[in-house]
C-alpha positions as CSV (number, residue, x, y, z in Angstrom):
1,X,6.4,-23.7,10.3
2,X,5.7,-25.2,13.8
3,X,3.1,-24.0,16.0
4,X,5.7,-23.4,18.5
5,X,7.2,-20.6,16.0
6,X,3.8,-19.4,14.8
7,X,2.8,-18.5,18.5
8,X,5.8,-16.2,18.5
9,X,5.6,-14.3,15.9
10,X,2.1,-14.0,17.0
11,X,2.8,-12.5,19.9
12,X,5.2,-10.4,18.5
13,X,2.6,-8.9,16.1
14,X,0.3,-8.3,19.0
15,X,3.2,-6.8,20.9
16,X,4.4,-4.3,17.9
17,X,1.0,-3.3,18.0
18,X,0.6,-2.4,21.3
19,X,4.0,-0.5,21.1
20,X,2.8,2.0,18.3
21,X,-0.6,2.2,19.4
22,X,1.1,3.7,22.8
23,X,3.8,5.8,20.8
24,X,1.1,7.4,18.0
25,X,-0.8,7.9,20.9
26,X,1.7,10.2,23.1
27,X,2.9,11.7,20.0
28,X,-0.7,13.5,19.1
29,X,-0.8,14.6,23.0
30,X,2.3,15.9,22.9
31,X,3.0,17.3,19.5
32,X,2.0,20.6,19.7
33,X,-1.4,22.1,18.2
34,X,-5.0,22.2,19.5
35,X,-7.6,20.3,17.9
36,X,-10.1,21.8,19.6
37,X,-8.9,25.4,18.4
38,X,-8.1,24.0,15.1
39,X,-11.4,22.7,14.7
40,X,-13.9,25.1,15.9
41,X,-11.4,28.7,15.1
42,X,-10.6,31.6,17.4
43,X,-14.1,33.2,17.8
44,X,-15.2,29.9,19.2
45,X,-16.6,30.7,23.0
46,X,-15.4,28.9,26.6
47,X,-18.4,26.5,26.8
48,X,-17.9,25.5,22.9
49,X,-14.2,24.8,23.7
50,X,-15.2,23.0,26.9
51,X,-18.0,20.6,24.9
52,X,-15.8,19.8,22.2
53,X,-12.9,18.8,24.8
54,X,-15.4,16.8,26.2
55,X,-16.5,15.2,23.5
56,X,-14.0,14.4,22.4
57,X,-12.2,13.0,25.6
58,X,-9.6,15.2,26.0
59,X,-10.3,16.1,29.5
60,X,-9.9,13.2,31.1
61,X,-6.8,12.1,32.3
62,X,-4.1,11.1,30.1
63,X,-4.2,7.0,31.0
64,X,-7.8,7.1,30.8
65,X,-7.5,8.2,27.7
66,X,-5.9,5.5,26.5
67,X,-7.9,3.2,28.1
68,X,-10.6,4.7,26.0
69,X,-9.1,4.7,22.9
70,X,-7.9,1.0,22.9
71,X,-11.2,-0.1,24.5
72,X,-12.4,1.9,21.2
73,X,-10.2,0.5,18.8
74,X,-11.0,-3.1,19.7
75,X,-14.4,-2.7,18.6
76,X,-13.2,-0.3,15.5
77,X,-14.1,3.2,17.0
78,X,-11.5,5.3,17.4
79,X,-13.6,8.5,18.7
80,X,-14.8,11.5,16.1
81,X,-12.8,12.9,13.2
82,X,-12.6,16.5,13.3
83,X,-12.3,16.3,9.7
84,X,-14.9,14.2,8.4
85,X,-17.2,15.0,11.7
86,X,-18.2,11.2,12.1
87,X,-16.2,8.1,14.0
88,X,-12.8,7.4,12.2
89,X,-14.0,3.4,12.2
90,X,-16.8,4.8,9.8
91,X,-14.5,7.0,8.0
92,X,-11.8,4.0,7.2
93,X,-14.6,1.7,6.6
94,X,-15.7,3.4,3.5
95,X,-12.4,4.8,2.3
96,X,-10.5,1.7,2.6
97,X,-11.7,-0.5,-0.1
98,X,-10.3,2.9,-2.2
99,X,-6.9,2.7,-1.0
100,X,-6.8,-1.1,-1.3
101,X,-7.7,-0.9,-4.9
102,X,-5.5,1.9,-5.7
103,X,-2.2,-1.0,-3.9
104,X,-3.8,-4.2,-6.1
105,X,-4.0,-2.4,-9.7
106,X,-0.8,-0.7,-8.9
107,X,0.7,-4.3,-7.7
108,X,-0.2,-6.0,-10.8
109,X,1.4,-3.2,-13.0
110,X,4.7,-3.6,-10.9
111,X,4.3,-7.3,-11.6
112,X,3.0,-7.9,-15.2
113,X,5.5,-5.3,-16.1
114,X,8.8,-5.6,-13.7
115,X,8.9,-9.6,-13.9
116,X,8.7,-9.5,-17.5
117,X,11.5,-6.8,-18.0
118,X,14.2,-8.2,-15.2
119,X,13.7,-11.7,-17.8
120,X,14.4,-9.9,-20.6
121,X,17.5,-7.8,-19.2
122,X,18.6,-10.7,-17.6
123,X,18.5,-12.9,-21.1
124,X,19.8,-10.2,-23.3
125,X,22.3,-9.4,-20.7
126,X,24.6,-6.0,-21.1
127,X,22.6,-5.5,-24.4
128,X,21.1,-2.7,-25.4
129,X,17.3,-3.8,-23.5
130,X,19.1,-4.9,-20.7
131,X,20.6,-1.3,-20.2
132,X,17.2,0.4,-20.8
133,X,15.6,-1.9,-18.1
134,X,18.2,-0.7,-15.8
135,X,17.3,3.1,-17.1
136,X,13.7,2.5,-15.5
137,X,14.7,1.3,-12.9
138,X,16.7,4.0,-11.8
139,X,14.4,6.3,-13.1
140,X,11.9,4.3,-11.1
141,X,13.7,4.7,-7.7
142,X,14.9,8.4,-8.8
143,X,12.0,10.5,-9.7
144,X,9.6,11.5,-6.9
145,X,5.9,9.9,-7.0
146,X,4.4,13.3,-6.8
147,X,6.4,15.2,-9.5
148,X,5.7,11.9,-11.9
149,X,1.9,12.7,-10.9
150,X,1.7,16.3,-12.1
151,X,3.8,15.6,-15.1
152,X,1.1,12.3,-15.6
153,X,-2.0,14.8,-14.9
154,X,-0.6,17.6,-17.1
155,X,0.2,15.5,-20.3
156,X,-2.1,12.8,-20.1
157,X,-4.6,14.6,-18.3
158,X,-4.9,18.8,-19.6
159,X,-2.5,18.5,-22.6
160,X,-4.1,15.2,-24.0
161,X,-7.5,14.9,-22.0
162,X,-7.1,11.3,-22.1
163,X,-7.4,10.7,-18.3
164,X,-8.9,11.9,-15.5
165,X,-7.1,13.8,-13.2
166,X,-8.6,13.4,-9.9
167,X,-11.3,11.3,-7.7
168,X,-12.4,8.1,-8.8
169,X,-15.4,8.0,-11.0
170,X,-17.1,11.1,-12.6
171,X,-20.8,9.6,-12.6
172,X,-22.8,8.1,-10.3
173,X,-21.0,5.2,-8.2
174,X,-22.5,1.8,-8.4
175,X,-24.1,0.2,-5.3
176,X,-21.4,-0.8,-3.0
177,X,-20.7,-4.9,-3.0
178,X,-16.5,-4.7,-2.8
179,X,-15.9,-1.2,-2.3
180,X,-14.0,-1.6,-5.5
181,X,-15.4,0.3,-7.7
182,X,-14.4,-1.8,-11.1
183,X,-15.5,-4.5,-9.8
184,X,-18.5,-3.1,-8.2
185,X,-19.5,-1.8,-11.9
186,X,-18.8,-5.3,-13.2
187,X,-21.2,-7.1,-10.7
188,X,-24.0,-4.5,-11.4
189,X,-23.4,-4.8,-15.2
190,X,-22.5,-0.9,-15.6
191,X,-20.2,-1.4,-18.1
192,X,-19.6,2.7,-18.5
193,X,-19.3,2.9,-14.8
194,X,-16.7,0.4,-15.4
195,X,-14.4,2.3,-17.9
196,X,-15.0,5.3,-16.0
197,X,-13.2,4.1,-12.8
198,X,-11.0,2.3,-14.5
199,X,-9.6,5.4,-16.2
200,X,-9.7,7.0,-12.9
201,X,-7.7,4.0,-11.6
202,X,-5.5,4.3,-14.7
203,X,-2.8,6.8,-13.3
204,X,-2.6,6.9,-10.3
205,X,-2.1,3.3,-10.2
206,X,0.6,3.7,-12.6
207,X,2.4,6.6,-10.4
208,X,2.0,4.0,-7.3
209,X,3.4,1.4,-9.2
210,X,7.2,3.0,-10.5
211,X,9.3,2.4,-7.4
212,X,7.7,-1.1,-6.9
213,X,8.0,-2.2,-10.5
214,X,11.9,-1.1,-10.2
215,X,12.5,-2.9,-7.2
216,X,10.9,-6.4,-8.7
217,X,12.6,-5.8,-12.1
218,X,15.9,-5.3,-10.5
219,X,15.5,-8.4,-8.2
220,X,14.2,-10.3,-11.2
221,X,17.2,-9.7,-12.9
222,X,19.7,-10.7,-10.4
223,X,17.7,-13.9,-9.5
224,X,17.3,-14.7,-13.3
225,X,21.0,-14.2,-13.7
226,X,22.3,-16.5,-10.7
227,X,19.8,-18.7,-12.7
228,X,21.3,-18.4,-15.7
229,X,24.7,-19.5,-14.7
230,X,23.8,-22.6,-13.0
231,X,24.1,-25.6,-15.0
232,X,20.6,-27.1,-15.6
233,X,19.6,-24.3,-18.2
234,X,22.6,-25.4,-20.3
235,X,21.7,-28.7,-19.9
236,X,18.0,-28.1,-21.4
237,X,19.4,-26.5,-24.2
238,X,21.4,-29.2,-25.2
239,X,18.6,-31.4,-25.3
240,X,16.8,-29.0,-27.0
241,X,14.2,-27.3,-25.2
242,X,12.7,-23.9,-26.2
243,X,14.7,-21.3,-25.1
244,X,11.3,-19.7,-23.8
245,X,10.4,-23.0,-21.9
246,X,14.0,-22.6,-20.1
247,X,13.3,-18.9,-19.0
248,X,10.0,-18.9,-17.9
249,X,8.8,-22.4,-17.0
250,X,12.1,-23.7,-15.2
251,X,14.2,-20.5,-14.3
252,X,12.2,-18.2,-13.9
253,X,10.5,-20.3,-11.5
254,X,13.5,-21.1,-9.3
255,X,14.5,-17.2,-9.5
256,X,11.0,-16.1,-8.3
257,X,10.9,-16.9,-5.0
258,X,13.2,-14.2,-3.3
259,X,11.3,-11.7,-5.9
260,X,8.0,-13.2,-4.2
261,X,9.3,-12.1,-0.7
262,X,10.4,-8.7,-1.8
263,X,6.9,-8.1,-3.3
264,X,5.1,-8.8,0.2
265,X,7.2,-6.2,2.0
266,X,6.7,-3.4,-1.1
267,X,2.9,-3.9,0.0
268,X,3.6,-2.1,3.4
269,X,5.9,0.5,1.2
270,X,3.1,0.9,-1.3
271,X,0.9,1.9,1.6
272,X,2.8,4.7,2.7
273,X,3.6,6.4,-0.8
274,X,-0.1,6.2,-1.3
275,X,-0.5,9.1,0.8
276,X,1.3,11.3,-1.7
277,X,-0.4,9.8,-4.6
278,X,-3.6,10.2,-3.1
279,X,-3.6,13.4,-1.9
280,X,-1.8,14.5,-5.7
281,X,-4.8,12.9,-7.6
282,X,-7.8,13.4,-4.8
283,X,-8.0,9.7,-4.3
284,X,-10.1,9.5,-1.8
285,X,-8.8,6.8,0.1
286,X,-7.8,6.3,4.1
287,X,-4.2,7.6,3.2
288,X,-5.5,10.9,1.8
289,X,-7.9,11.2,4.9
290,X,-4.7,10.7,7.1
291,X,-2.4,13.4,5.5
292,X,-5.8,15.6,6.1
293,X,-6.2,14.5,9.8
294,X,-2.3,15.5,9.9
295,X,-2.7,19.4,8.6
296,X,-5.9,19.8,10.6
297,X,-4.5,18.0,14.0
298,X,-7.2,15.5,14.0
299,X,-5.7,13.5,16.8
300,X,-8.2,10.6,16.4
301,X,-8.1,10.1,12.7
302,X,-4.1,10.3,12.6
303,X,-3.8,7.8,15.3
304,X,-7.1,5.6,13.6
305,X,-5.4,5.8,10.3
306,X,-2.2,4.7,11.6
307,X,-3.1,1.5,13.9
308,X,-4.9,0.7,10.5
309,X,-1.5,0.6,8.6
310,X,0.2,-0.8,11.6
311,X,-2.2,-4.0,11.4
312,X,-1.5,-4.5,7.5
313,X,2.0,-3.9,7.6
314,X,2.4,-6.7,10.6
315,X,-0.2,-8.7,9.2
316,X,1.3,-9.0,6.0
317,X,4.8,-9.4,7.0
318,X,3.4,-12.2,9.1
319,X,2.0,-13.9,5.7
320,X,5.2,-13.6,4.1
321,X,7.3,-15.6,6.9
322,X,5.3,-17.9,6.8
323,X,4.5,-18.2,3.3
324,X,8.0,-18.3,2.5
325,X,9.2,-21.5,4.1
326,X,6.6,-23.6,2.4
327,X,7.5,-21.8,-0.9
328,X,11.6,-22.5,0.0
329,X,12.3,-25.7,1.2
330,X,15.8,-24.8,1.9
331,X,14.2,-22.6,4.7
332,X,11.7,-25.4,5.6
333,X,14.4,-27.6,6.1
334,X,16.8,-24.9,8.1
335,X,13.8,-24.4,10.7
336,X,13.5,-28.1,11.0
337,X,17.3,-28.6,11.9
């Protein structure tokens, strides 16, 4: 990529930004619902309601405001939470690493188990496992993530007792290095601490994980089929390479590369279906604390929550482009020309 092309999709990120920081930011003004009431009830007196308004900002005038809030937000305030009663940079500070967790285990699931089965179904083609991969799949893209929840939390979790059903560890958390909590329990050596949150981690990682893990199967499938029908794995055969050697060390490689792409923009996906998953299994993570800020009109953590997803989703779609062309030299070579 040249620097030229770099610089512009630079400045597109910063303008997307700007453009949902002003949109998110006229929506919670003019969406209707008081904070102010919502937060402190009706028997709240004039002088309460009048220090909580300006407390919070809310009586100055509407550009200051935003001035404020993106003065704020470049230095990672984004004014008090109703909910939590702190600074929303505090409050996504220690729920993030949660959420980001929650996005990596369920990410390896969707990968470890969809790249595997779109091989398969590719190779054993209109078979029997090929037509069961497909079956996931749709089930995958079909079921909703919150009714695959309760039906996880119900079997695995009352029926069976083999999980835990909500928040992230039972015990004591181990001293904060990551924010991770496996990993967290690893560095301190608390190996209970570890299978704790790892059994914590277990299902709603796996609930985050079904439409993602569909999606890269699928694509696997397709890729590992146009593969297929090209005529260098026919060739390797004849010579008499291991038919594993064909799938997974030359096509498989060559087929990858689209699913690569198609896994960096699930990430932004996987984000927003985590505020389902979080608030089904009381994860607490930013997403949950953003469907909260939502039912109790907490202007500043809705708004905090979403320039937060606004910056990964751009951020990481940015990675991708620019990923891609070095992965693809077909695409390398198409800038170049």
């Amino acid at each position: 990529m040249s620097l030229k092309s770099l610089l512009q999709r630079m400045a597109q990120m910063i303008v997307v930004l700007f453009g949902v920081s002003v949109l998110v930011f006229l929506l919670t003004r003019v969406l209707p619902g008081d904070p102010v009431a919502a937060a402190l009830g009706d028997r709240a007196s004039g002088e309460q309601v009048a220090q909580l308004r300006s407390q919070l900002g809310l009586d100055q005038p509407l550009v200051m405001q935003y001035v404020n809030f993106v003065t704020g937000a470049l230095k990672g305030e984004f004014g008090l939470s109703l909910v939590e009663r702190r600074d929303v940079g505090e409050v996504i500070a220690s729920r993030l690493p949660a959420t980001l967790e929650l996005i990596f285990a369920s990410l390896l699931i969707a990968i470890f188990v969809g790249v595997p089965l779109g091989v398969i179904a590719a190779v054993r083609r209109d078979r029997f496992i090929d037509g069961l991969s497909r079956f996931i799949a749709l089930a995958g893209v079909s079921f909703p993530q919150f009714w695959i929840g309760i039906v996880l939390q119900l079997v695995f979790g009352l029926a069976l007792a083999m999980l835990p059903i909500t928040g992230r560890i039972s015990g004591p958390p181990p001293l904060t290095v990551t924010g991770f909590m496996t990993i967290d329990s690893l560095l301190a050596g608390n190996f209970s601490a570890f299978t704790d949150s790892l059994r914590h981690l277990v299902a709603p990682a796996i609930v985050l994980s079904t439409g993602p893990l569909a999606t890269i199967m699928r694509m696997t499938r397709a890729n590992m089929i146009d593969e297929l029908e090209k005529p260098y794995p026919e060739l390797a055969r004849a010579l008499g390479v291991h038919p594993l050697i064909i799938n997974y060390k030359f096509v498989l490689r060559n087929a990858f590369t689209p699913t690569l792409t198609i896994i960096g923009f699930l990430v932004p996906i996987m984000i927003g279906s985590s505020f389902v998953v979080e608030k089904v299994f009381g994860w607490p993570g930013i997403a949950r604390f953003g469907a909260d800020a939502i039912i109790a009109n907490d202007f500043n953590g809705v708004v905090g929550v979403t320039m937060v997803v606004c910056l990964f989703v751009v951020v990481i779609n940015f990675l991708v482009e620019t990923i891609y062309p070095i992965l693809d030299p077909r695409i390398r070579s198409g800038e170049t020309a």
